[in-house]
C-alpha positions, -999 to 999 in steps of 0.1 A, spaced: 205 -11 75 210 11 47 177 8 25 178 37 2 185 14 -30 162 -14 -20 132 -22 -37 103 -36 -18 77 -65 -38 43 -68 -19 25 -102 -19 -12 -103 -9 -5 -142 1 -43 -151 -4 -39 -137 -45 -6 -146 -53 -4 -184 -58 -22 -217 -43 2 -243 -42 -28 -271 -28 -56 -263 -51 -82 -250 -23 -85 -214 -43 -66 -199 -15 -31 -185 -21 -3 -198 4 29 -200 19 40 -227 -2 26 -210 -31 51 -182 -26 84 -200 -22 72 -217 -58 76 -183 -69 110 -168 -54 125 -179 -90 103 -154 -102 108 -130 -73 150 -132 -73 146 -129 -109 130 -96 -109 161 -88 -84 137 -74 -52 153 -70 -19 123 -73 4 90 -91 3 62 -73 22 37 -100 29 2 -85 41 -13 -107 73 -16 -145 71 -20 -147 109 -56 -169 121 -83 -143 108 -121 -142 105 -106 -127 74 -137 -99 80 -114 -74 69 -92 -101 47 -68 -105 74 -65 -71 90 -86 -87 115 -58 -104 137 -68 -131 160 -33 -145 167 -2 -131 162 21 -153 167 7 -184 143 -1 -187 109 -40 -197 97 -40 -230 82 -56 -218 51 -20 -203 44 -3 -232 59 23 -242 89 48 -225 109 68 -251 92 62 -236 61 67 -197 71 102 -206 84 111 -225 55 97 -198 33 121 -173 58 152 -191 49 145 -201 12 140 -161 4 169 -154 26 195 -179 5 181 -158 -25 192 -125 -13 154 -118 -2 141 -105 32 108 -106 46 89 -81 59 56 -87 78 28 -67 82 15 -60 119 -15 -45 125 -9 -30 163 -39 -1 163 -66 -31 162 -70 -67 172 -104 -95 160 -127 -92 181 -120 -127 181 -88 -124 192 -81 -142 227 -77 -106 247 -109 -96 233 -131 -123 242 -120 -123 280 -130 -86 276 -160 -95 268 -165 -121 299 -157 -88 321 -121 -95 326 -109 -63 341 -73 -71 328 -87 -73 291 -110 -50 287 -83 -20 297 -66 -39 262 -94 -21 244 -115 17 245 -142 8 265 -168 37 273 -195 36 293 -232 47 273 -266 41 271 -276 20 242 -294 44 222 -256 74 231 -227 66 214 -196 86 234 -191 104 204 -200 108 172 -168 93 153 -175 70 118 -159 39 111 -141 45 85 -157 11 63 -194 34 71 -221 41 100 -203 47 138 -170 34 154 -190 27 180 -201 -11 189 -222 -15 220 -220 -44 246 -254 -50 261 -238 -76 289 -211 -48 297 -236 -20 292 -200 -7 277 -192 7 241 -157 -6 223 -143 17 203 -137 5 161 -126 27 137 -127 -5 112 -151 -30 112 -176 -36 137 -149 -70 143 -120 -47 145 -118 -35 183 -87 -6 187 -66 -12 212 -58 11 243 -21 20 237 -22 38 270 -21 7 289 20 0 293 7 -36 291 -10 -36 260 29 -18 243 45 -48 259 23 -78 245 29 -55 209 70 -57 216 73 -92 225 54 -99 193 79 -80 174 107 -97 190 89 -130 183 94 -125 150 127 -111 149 145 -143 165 123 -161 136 147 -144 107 124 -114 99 144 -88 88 116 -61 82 76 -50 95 51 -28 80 32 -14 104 -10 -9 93 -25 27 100 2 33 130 -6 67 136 -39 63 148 -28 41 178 -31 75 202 -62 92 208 -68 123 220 -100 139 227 -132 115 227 -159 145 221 -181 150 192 -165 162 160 -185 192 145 -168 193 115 -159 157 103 -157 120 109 -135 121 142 -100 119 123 -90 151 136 -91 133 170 -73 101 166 -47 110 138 -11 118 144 -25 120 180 -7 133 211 12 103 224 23 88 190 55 96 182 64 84 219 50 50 216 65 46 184 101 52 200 93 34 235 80 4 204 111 3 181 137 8 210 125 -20 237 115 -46 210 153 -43 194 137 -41 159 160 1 152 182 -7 124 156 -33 105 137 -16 77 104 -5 88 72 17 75 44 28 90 15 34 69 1 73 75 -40 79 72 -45 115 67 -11 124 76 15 156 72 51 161 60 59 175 96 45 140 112 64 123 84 89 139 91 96 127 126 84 91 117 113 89 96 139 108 105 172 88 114 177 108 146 142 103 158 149 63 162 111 55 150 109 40 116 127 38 82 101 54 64 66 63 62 33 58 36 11 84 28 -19 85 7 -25 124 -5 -14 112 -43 -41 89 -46 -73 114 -40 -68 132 -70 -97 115 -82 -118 118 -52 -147 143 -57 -148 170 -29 -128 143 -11 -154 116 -13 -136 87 -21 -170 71 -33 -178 102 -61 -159 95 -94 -141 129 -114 -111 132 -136 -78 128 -121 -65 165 -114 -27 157 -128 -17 195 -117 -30 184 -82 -9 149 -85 24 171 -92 21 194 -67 14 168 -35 43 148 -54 67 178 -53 55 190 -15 61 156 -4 92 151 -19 106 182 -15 94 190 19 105 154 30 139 155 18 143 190 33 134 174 65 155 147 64 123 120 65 120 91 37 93 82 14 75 50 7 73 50 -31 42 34 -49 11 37 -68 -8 4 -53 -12 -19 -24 -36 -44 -16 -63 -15 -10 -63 14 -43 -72 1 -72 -51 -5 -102 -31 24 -113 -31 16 -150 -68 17 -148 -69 44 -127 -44 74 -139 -33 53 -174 -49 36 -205 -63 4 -206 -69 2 -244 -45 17 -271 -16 26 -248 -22 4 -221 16 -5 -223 31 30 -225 9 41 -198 22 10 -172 54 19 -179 54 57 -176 39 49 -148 62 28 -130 92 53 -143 77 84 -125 72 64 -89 106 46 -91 129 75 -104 118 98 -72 136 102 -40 125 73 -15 124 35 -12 99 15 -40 72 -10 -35 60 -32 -63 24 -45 -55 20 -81 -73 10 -75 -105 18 -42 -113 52 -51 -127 27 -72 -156 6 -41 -158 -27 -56 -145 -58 -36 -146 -89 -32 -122 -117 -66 -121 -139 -54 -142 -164 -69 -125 -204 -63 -130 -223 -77 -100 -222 -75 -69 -223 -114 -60 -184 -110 -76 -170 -85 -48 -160 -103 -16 -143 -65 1 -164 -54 36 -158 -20 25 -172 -25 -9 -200 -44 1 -210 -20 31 -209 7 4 -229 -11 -24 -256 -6 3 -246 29 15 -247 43 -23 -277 25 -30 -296 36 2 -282 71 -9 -306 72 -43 -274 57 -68 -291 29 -89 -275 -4 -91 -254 4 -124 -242 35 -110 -233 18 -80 -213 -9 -96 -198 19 -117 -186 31 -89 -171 -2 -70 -158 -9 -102 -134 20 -105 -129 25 -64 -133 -13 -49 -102 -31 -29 -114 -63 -47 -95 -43 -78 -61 -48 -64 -76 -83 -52 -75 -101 -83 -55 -135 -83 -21 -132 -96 -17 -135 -136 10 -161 -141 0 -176 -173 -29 -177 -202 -46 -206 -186 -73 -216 -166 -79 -194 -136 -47 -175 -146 -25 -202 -135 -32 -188 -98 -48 -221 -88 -64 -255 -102 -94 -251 -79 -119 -221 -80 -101 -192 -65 -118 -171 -36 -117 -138 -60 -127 -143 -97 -96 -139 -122 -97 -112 -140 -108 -119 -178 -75 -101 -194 -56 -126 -180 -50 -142 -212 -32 -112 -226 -16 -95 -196 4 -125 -176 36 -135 -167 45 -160 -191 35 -139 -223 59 -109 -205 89 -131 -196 103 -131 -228 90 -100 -243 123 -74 -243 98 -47 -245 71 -60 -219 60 -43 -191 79 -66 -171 111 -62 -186 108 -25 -181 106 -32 -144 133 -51 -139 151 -23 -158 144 6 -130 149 -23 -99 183 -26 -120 188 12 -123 183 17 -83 206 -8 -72 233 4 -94 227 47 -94 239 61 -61 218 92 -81 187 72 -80 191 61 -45 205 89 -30 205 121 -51 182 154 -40 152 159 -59 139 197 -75 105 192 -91 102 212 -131 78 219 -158 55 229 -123 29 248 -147 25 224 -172 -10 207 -162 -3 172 -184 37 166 -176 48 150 -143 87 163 -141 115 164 -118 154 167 -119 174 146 -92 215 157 -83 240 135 -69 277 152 -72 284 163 -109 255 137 -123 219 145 -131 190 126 -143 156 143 -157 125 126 -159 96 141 -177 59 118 -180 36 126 -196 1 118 -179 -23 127 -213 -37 99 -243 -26 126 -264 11 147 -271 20 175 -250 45 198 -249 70 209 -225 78 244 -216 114 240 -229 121 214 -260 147 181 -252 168 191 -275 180 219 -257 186 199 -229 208 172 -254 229 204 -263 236 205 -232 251 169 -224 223 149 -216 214 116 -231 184 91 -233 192 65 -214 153 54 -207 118 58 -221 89 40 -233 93 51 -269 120 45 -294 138 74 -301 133 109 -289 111 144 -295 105 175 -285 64 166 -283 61 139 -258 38 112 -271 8 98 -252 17 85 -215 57 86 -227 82 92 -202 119 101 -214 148 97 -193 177 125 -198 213 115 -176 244 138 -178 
């Protein structure tokens, strides 16, 4: 399937819309959308898991694959939901979560019972209680390391203590994974998104001198062979797929998505989004470092492209926070900064994903307690920081610009009560802008955020440039401008954003580039000037 001009809409089912008033978003709640969701003109809906969950880890922790949890409805309901999107132009892509199961999950519990079968599922290493095998961290804080007094066994989790990795080793283990793929398949899913696949081979279980483990367990020595051995036997090759990349490389990218290496369609990585990490720390707050931003956007895009691999294009998911709170304004130019924003992801080279609510421009919770966050991560953290000598309002500071719950937030549809998510009290407290920044108030609006989104979706689908076209990043000194220049035959398109609450300017003026040929055909702005305004993005073609 060709995919390069598709544009991909995640849905976080348990935020987006309750259709039954429990506080819980549902299945039902998204087919009352797809007017919404055709109208916006997106070829693919990613939704994240709605499988039977302890919902430790908010559905990552899988328990069945091949149901869905009653709190998001039937099987009834998922097929209808298949075929309703389907009529509509719309696919559905699932999310599968292959490098760890619940530790309530059926295979895991017979492990635990000593089932020699089940436990070679899992990592399974034999310890005394007080010797973890290694020293690896979990990556939600303290070991990956559970121990089993009744086994006198430790499981390996690199998630949640609930999480258990599986042993992708064991041939058997691959084939459970494959028939679950082709499960799906003959069900009418036409795409799958698979969760932190390339940390499904381990290498080396010995200490790590020099770090949390990573360097053992990521992009390890086996995984670019399951993922083949995966995409080939389960007869998914030719479906659009992505496999999202933890502390990944171009070269490993590379060979994820290269056509000729039959693995997937494309790949995420998340380099872009520590430019705001201190030292690397996701939990100490700085500045975003904008020169840093352009230059892991041009080596990405440009190294990918050289390499013939594909990019996954996006600012959020169901796990950053909000961008607009995060690299834009959320006061005077909260508008300008969403869409600048949304202009510099969607204009690259690689496949878009809208995460719900962005296209509205919603911002981070805002919350200030920590009885209103309901994220593991965040709450294991709240203590972590707090047992580390932060006080309680510098901890909070800190969940409130870095917490999951931020991208968590039920889905702004209206002005009304709870945001016109639910008529029940929703899991996740709505956030308190909702009466400004919703749906309804954007629907209209020529000049909304939304309307601006629905103008780049547009632009894709109709620009072989856009979808196709080589990329050359420009303006590579200038420390406030994000630019690039993209070539398809004899047309061009230039995109220059500016990332500052303030005017910058550029190296060499527009003008000079309208002399020779090029016109606005985009921006956030009326008109154009040689001084780009705060958070504008102009749009040159030729």
């Amino acid at each position: 399937m060709h995919f390069e001009d598709k544009v991909v809409y995640q849905i976080y089912p348990k935020s987006f819309q309750d259709s039954n008033g429990d506080g819980w978003g549902d299945i039902n709640g998204i087919r009352s959308r797809l007017g919404y969701l055709a109208d916006l003109d997106v070829d693919f809906l990613w939704l994240t898991p709605f499988f039977p969950s302890p919902q430790r880890d908010n559905g990552y922790d899988v328990a069945d694959y091949r149901a869905v949890d009653p709190r998001f409805g039937t099987m009834a309901d998922l097929e209808a939901l298949i075929a309703e999107a389907g009529a509509k132009g719309i696919g559905l892509m699932f999310d599968m979560v292959f490098n760890h199961t619940s530790t309530a999950h059926e295979w895991f519990q017979k492990a635990l019972k000593g089932d020699e079968k089940y436990m070679k599922y899992y990592i399974f290493r034999d310890g005394a209680p007080d010797a973890p095998p290694t020293n690896w961290q979990s990556k939600f804080g303290g070991s990956a390391w559970e121990y089993v007094p009744a086994l006198g066994k430790w499981y390996l989790h690199l998630f949640d203590v609930t999480q258990a990795d599986l042993n992708w080793e064991n041939p058997e283990v691959r084939e459970e994974l494959k028939a679950i793929l082709r499960f799906w398949k003959q069900k009418g899913v036409r795409g799958f998104r698979f969760d932190v696949v390339n940390l499904i081979s381990k290498g080396d279980f010995v200490d790590d001198a020099e770090g949390d483990g990573r360097r053992f367990y990521t992009d390890g020595p086996h995984v670019h062979a399951y993922l083949k051995e995966l995409v080939r036997d389960s007869g998914i090759e030719g479906m659009v797929t992505v496999g999202e990349m933890s502390s990944t490389s171009i070269a490993n990218c590379i060979r994820y998505s290269a056509p000729h290496e039959h693995e997937l369609s494309m790949t995420f990585s998340f380099h872009h989004l520590k430019v705001d990490y201190k030292d690397g720390d996701k939990w100490s707050l700085m500045a975003p470092d904008i020169h840093a931003l352009k230059e892991i956007f041009a080596s990405w895009q440009e190294g990918m492209a050289q390499g013939g691999g594909w990019n996954a294009l996006f600012w959020c998911n169901h796990d950053p926070p909000r961008i607009v709170s995060r690299l834009g304004d959320t006061g005077r130019y909260w508008k300008e900064s969403a869409k600048m924003l949304a202009a510099a992801i969607h204009l690259m080279r690689g496949t878009p994903y809208i995460y719900q609510g962005e296209e509205l421009g919603m911002t981070n919770a805002g919350f200030t307690d920590i009885s209103s966050y309901r994220d593991v991560e965040s709450l294991n953290y709240h203590d972590i920081l707090r047992a580390g000598g932060h006080s309680e309002q510098k901890t909070l500071q800190i969940l409130g610009a870095r917490s999951r719950d931020n991208g968590r937030t039920p889905m702004q549809w209206d002005a009304g009560t709870q945001a016109g998510f639910t008529v029940g009290t929703p899991w996740l407290a709505v956030n308190s802008n909702h009466a400004v920044i919703n749906a309804a108030a954007e629907a209209d609006d020529e000049d909304s955020v939304l309307a601006f989104y629905k103008k780049l979706v547009r632009l894709r689908h109709a620009s072989r440039l856009i979808a196709e076209g080589s990329i050359r990043f420009i303006e590579r000194e200038n420390n406030d401008v994000l630019a690039y220049k993209r070539a398809w035959q004899q047309e061009r398109l230039l995109v220059f954003c500016n990332f500052r609450d303030h005017e910058v300017s550029l190296s060499r003026h527009l003008s000079l580039y309208q002399q020779e040929g090029y016109e606005k055909t985009l921006g956030n702005y009326e008109g154009l000037e040689d001084t780009l305004r705060p958070f504008e993005v102009v749009v040159l073609t030729r």
